[in-house]
Structures are given as structure tokens and as C-alpha cells.
C-alpha positions in Angstrom: 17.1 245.9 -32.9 18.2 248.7 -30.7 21.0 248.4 -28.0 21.8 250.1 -24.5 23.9 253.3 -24.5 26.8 252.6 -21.3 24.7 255.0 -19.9 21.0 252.8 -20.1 21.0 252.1 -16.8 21.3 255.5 -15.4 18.4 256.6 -18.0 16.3 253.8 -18.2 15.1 254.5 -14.2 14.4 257.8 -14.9 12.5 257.5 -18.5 9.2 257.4 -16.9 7.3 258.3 -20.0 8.5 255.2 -21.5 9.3 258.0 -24.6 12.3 256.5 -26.6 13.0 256.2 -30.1 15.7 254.7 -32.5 18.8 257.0 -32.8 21.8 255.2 -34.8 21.2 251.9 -33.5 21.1 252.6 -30.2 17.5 253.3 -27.7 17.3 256.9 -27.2 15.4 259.1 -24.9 13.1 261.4 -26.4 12.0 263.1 -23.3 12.1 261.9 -19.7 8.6 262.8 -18.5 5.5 262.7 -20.8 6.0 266.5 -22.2 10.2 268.0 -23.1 8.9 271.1 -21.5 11.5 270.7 -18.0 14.2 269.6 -19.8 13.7 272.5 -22.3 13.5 274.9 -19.9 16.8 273.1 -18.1 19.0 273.9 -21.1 17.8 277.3 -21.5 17.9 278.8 -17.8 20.1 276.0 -15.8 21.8 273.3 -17.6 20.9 269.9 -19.3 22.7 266.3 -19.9 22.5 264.3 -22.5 23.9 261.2 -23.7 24.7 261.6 -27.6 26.8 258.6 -27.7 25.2 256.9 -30.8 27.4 260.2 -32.7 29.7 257.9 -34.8 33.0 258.3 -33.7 36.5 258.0 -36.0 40.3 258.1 -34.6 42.4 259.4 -37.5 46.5 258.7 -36.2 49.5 258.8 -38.1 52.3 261.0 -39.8 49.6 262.2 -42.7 46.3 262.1 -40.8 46.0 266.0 -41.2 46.9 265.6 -44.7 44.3 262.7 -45.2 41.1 264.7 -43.4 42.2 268.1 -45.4 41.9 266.0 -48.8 38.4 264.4 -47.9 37.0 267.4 -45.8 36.1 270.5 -46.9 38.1 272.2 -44.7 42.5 272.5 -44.1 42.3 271.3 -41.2 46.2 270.7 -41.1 46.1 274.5 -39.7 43.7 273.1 -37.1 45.5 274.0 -34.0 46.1 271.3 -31.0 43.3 271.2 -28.7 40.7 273.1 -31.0 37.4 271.4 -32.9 36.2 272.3 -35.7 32.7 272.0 -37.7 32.7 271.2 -41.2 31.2 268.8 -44.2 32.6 266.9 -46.8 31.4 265.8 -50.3 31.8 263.9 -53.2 33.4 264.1 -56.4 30.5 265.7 -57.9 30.5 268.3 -54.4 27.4 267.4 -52.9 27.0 266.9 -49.1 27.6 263.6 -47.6 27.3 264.4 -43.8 28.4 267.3 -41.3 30.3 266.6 -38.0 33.1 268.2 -36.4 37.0 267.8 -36.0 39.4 268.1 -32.9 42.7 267.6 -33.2 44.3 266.3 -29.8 48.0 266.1 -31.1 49.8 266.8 -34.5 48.9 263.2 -35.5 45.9 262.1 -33.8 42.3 263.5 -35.0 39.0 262.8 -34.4 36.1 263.0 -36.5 32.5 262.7 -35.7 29.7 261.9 -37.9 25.6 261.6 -38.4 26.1 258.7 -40.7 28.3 255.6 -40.6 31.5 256.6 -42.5 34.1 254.5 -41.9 34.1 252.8 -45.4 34.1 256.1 -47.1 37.6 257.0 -45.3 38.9 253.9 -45.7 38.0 254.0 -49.2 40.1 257.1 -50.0 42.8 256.7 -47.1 45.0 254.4 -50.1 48.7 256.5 -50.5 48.3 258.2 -47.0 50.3 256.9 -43.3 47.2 257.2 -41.5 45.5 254.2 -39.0 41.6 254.8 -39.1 39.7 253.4 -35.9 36.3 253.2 -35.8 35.9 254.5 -32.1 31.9 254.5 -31.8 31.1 251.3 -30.0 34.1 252.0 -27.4 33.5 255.7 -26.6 30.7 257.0 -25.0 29.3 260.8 -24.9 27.3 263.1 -22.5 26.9 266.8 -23.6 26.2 269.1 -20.4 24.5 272.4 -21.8 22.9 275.1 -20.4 23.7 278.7 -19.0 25.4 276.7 -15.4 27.1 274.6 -17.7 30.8 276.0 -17.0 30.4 275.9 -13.2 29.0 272.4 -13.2 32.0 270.8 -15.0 34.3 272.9 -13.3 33.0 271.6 -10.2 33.3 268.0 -11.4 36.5 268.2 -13.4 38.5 271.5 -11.5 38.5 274.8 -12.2 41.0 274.8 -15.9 37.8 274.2 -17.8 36.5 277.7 -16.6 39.3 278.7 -19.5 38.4 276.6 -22.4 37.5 278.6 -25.4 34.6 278.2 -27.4 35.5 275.6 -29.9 38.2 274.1 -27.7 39.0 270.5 -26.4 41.0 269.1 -23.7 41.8 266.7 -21.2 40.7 266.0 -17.8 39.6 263.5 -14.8 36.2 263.6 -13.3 36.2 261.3 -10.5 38.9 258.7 -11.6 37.3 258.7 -14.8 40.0 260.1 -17.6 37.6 262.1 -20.0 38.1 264.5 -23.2 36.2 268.1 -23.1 35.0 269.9 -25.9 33.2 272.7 -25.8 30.7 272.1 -28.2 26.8 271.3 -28.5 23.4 271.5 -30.4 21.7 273.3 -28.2 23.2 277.1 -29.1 23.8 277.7 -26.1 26.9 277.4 -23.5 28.3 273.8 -23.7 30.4 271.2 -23.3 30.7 267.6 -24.6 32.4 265.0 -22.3 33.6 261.4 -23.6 35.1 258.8 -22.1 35.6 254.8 -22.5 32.4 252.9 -21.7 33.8 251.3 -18.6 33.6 254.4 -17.2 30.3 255.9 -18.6 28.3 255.7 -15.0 31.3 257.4 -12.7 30.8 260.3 -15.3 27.3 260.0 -14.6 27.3 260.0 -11.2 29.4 262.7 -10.8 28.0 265.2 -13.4 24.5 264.9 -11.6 25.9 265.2 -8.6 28.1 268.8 -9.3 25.1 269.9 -11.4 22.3 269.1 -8.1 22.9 272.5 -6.8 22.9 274.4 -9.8 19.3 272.5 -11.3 20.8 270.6 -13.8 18.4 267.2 -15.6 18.5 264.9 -17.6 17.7 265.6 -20.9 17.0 264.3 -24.3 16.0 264.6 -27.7 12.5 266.0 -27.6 14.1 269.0 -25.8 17.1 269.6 -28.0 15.4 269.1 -31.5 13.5 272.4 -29.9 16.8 274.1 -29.0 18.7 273.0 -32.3 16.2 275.2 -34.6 16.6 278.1 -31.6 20.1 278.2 -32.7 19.5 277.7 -36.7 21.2 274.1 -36.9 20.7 272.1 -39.6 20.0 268.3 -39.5 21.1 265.5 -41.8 17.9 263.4 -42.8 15.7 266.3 -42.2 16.9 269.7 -43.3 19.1 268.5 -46.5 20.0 264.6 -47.6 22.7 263.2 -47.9 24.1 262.6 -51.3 24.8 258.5 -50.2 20.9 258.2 -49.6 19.6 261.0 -52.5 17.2 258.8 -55.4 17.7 261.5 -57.8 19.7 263.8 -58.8 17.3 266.9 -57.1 17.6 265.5 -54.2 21.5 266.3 -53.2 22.6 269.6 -51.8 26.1 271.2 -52.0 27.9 272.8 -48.9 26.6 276.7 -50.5 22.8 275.3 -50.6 22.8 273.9 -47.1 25.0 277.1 -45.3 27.6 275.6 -45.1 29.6 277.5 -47.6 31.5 279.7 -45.0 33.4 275.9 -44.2 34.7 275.4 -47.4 38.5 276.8 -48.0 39.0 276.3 -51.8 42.0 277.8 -52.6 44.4 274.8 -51.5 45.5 271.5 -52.5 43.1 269.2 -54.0 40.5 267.7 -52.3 37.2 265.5 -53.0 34.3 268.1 -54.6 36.5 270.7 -55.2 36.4 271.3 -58.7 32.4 271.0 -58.8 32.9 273.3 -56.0 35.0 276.1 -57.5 32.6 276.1 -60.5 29.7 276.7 -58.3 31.3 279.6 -56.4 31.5 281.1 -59.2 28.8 280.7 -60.6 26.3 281.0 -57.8 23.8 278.4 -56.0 20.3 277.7 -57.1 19.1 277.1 -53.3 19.8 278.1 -49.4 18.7 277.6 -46.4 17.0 280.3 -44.7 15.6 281.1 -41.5 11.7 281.8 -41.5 9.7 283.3 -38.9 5.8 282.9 -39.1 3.5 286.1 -38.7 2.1 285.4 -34.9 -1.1 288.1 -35.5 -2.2 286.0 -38.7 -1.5 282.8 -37.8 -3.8 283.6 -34.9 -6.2 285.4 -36.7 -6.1 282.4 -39.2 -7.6 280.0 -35.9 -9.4 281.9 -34.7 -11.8 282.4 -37.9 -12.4 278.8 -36.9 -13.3 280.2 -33.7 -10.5 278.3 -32.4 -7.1 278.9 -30.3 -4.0 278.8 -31.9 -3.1 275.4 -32.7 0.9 275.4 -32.7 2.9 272.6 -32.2 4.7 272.0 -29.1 7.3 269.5 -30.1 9.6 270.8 -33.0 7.8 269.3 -36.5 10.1 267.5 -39.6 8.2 267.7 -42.8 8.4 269.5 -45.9 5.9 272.3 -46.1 5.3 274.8 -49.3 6.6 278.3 -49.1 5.1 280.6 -51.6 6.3 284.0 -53.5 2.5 284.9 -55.0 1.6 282.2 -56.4 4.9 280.6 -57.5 6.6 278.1 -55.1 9.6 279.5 -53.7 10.8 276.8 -52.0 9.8 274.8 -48.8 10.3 274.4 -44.9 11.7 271.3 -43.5 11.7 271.7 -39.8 10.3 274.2 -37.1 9.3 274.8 -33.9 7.5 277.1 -31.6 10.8 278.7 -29.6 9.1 278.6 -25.9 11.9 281.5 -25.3 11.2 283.7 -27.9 7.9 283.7 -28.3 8.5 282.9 -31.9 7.1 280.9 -34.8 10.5 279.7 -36.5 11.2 277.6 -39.4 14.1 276.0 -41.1 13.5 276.1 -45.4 15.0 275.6 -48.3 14.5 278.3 -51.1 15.6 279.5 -54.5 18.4 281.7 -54.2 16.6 284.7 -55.2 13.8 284.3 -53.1 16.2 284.2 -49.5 17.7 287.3 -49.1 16.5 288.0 -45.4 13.3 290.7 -44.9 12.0 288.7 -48.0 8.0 287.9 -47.6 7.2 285.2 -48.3 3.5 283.0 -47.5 3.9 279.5 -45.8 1.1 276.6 -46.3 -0.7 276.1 -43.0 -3.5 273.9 -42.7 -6.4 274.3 -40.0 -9.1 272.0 -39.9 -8.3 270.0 -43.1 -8.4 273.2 -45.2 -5.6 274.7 -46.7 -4.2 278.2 -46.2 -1.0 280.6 -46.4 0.5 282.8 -43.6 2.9 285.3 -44.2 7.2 284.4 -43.1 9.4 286.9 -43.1 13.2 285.7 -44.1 15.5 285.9 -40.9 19.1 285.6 -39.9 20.0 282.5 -38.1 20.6 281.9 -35.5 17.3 282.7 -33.7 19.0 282.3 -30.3 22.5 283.2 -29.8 23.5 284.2 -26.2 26.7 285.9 -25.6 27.5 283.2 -23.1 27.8 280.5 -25.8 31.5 282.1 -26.8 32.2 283.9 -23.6 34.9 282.8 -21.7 35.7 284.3 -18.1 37.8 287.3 -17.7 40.2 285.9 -14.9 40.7 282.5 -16.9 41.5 284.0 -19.9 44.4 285.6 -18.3 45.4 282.4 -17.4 45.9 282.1 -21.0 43.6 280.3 -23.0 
């Protein structure tokens, strides 16, 4: 059964759709009032908060922790710098995806690593001839991520003006209220952002204050209804949904390497040896049988394609998780595995997996799309990801970057 967040009973008042769902074993918000459209609407033109604590949560410390995460991970992060984060995946022997997450690095022995999936027995598993302590962090830490276009001035309200300087990508420490609380900047949204974390005890102080530095500036609670919309904005992929993990594949067909997914411009080969990295080589070299792409649906003909029904458009509002054909004539090309109406740019988008040859981007393509039980195709165009990608997502303020960032 589902527990409380630390956070519960700052969200639990203010769920008045009653709208929650399961996420990691904890209750989850999936949208404050009976439609996401306000909260949507907060991350995009003021800011939104959300608690993402379920995020599993692992402390790696000790003399070879760099050296541990760089042999498991696809990614050296030994050359991680101190107080930077980094996104990444790691694999198995056979270099197939078994989750994504991301990395800071808070001194040159202490690391933490964040995770969809529970994967504390997999590091333990191959932490044998390293000096590293593993601590599973995620029942102890809690997590709000503050994102939206006033997200900067809101947390430098609450926290003092040296966060106006932190760098896309980069983590550091802080007090909001007397609460002692590490910073990333970092989100699923695409957007400006910040993620703040803290111990439990002090989960409603960062509440409290957060709401109170964002009242002027419109910021709202938010939660998943509204950032599953924003997450296919900015092209992000999702465990579960948009690939599957190689711990939870049935078949062979089912597992996805870091090249198939997108997430082949993480993977630094050339260096010592680490889990998937033979399979890995040999596939670079090789090439991939699949990628992800992003699709956009033809707007004219899927309204056309309504209204020969002689009815309106009938486009989702909430972002949609299935797997949907995609077509090249009549062979299948792959399929779609999420989407969403982008309420910002007018746009039909779609996340997909397809046969290499079929995703170079300007490729037409014809997506299933069924209206009134029948069965039909509209044309989607192959498109760069991210959809959505604001200049203020990396930006960082003139004056504070002469403060040296």
C-alpha cells in the first residue's frame, strides 16, 4: 500500500480533485484540481513545485566511489567536477539499458546517484574490490523541484541571491529558512529549474517557505498530470513507457541499448572497462537497429480526418502512454510510445521508436489514429527533440556569472 511523502500534509489539503496515483511506493498527485491545465500553464509562464521524492536516492562515499560509479555507469564520471550533476544510464553485461538517472558529485568522495527503479542491490552487487559505502538515501531524503520561467528569482528569494549563479547542470549547498538543503539545477519539465532536497524532518519548512517566496511571482503546486505534458515538450524519455528496462524485458526484443533509446551521446567508450562496454563498442561500430525519434502529427489532416465524421478534433488533453503503429507505406516502421498535445506549441508531438533507417528527421511517415472505432493513418513528420527548449533553461545571469560560476 502506498505511503505519505514528508510533504502529504502540505498536498493532501490542497488535492481537491482527489487525483492521485501510485508513484514508487509512495501516493502521488496527479493534478491538484480536476484538469493539469493551471499547473501546466504554471511551469511554462510562472513557476511550478513539485514533490518528486519517491526518485530513489543512493549515497556513493569513499576513496574509490568515482572509480566504482565510472565502472557501472556509462559515463567517467571521475572527471565529474565538484558541485556539477550529470545525466546518464547504465547497462548490463550484454549493454542493454537498466535505468537512467543523474549524478552529482558534492566532494571528491561522496556522490549521489538517482534512479527510476530500485537499484541498490545492483550496486551492491558489483561494489566487491572497491572502498566505497553505498547508502540507500531514499526513505531519509525528500525532494521538491521548483520549475518554471520565475524559478531563479523564487529560490533566490528563499535561499539568497548565490543561486542566481548556479550553472545549468550545477549543485550546491544552501539554507532556506533553517532548513540545510542541496540545489541542483535540474528538472523534467525543459524548462528553467531547480531541484531542492533536504532531510524529511525538515520537508514542511521548505515547503512553507518555497510557497511563500514564489506567492508574488504565481508560483503552484504542481504534479504529475502537468509534467508528463511538459516532459514530451522537452523530448524526455521515460522508463516503463518510452523503452524498458532490461531487469523487467520478457524477451529478448524487448531491451534497448543506450544508441536505441538516445542516449548514446552519454556513453564515453574509450576508457577503462566498465559493465556493457564490449556489447557497446561492437554496436558503435556497427550501427543500431532502432532510435527514438520525435514525431509531429499533421494538424490539417488530423482535423480533416474528424471532421469527415463531422466531428471536432478529438485530441487528448492529458499526455497518452501506449504503443501506437507508425507506418512507411504499408510496412511498419516502428511505433509511438507516448505523446501529447503541447498546449504551447500548438503541436501534435510524439515520442516513437523506429528502425534506424526510417528516423532520420524530415522522414514522412503515417501514424495509426482511430476515430470512431475505425481505423486510420495521419501523416508525422520526423522532428528534432527537444520540441521546447527555451534559452532560459541554460542561461545564467550576466552579473552572477562574473561572480564566477
Amino acid at each position: 500500500m502506498p505511503i505519505p511523502t514528508p510533504f502529504h500534509p502540505r498536498t493532501a489539503p490542497l488535492c481537491t480533485s482527489l487525483y492521485w496515483k501510485e508513484w514508487a511506493g509512495y501516493h502521488a498527485v496527479r493534478s491538484f484540481d480536476t484538469t493539469f491545465e493551471r499547473e501546466y500553464f504554471a511551469f511554462r509562464h510562472a513557476a511550478g513545485l513539485i514533490d518528486v521524492t519517491p526518485l530513489y536516492k543512493y549515497a556513493i562515499r569513499g576513496k574509490d566511489a568515482g572509480r566504482f560509479l565510472s565502472y557501472v555507469l556509462v559515463k567517467d564520471v571521475t572527471r565529474l567536477g565538484v558541485g556539477r550533476v550529470t545525466y546518464l544510464c547504465w547497462c548490463d553485461a550484454r549493454g542493454h539499458v537498466l535505468d537512467d538517472g543523474t549524478v552529482t558529485r558534492w566532494d571528491d568522495a561522496h556522490y549521489r546517484l538517482t534512479s527510476a527503479d530500485p537499484s541498490y542491490h545492483w550496486l551492491l552487487r558489483h561494489a566487491r574490490g572497491f572502498d566505497v559505502e553505498i547508502e540507500d538515501e531514499s526513505s531519509e531524503i525528500c525532494a521538491l523541484a521548483l520549475q518554471g520561467p520565475r524559478a531563479r528569482a523564487i529560490l533566490s528569494a528563499a535561499a539568497g541571491s548565490d543561486v542566481e549563479g548556479l550553472r545549468f547542470f550545477g549543485a550546491m549547498r544552501a539554507k532556506i529558512g533553517k532548513a540545510p538543503v542541496e540545489i541542483t539545477r535540474t528538472g523534467y519539465t525543459g524548462d528553467l529549474g531547480y531541484e531542492v532536497w533536504t532531510a524529511n524532518q525538515h520537508a514542511l519548512e521548505l515547503w512553507d517557505a518555497l510557497v511563500e517566496a514564489g506567492a508574488p511571482h504565481g508560483l503552484l503546486p504542481a504534479a504529475l498530470d502537468a509534467m508528463d505534458v511538459t516532459r514530451i515538450e522537452a523530448g524526455f524519455i521515460l522508463n516503463g513507457v518510452d523503452y524498458t528496462s532490461a531487469r523487467r524485458a520478457v524477451i529478448p526484443r524487448q531491451r534497448s541499448s543506450p544508441y536505441e533509446i538516445g542516449l548514446g551521446w552519454s556513453v564515453q567508450l574509450d576508457r577503462d572497462p566498465f559493465i556493457g562496454q564490449a556489447a557497446l563498442q561492437k554496436e558503435k561500430r556497427e550501427g543500431s537497429r532502432w532510435a527514438i525519434v520525435g514525431l509531429e502529427c499533421d494538424w490539417d489532416e488530423l482535423e480533416a480526418l474528424y471532421g469527415s465524421f463531422d466531428l471536432p478534433p478529438g485530441i487528448p488533453t492529458h499526455a497518452w502512454r501506449e504503443s501506437i503503429p507508425i507506418y512507411s507505406g504499408a510496412v511498419q516502421a516502428g511505433y509511438a510510445t507516448s505523446g501529447a498535445f503541447s498546449p504551447t506549441l500548438k503541436r501534435q508531438l510524439v515520442i516513437a521508436t523506429m528502425e534506424a533507417a526510417y528516423a532520420k528527421t524530415g522522414t514522412e511517415l503515417r501514424m495509426e489514429w482511430t476515430v470512431e472505432h475505425q481505423r486510420h493513418a495521419v501523416r508525422a513528420i520526423v522532428t528534432d527533440r527537444p520540441f521546447f527548449d527555451p534559452e532560459r533553461k541554460r542561461s545564467t545571469p550576466k552579473i552572477a556569472q562574473g561572480a564566477g560560476a
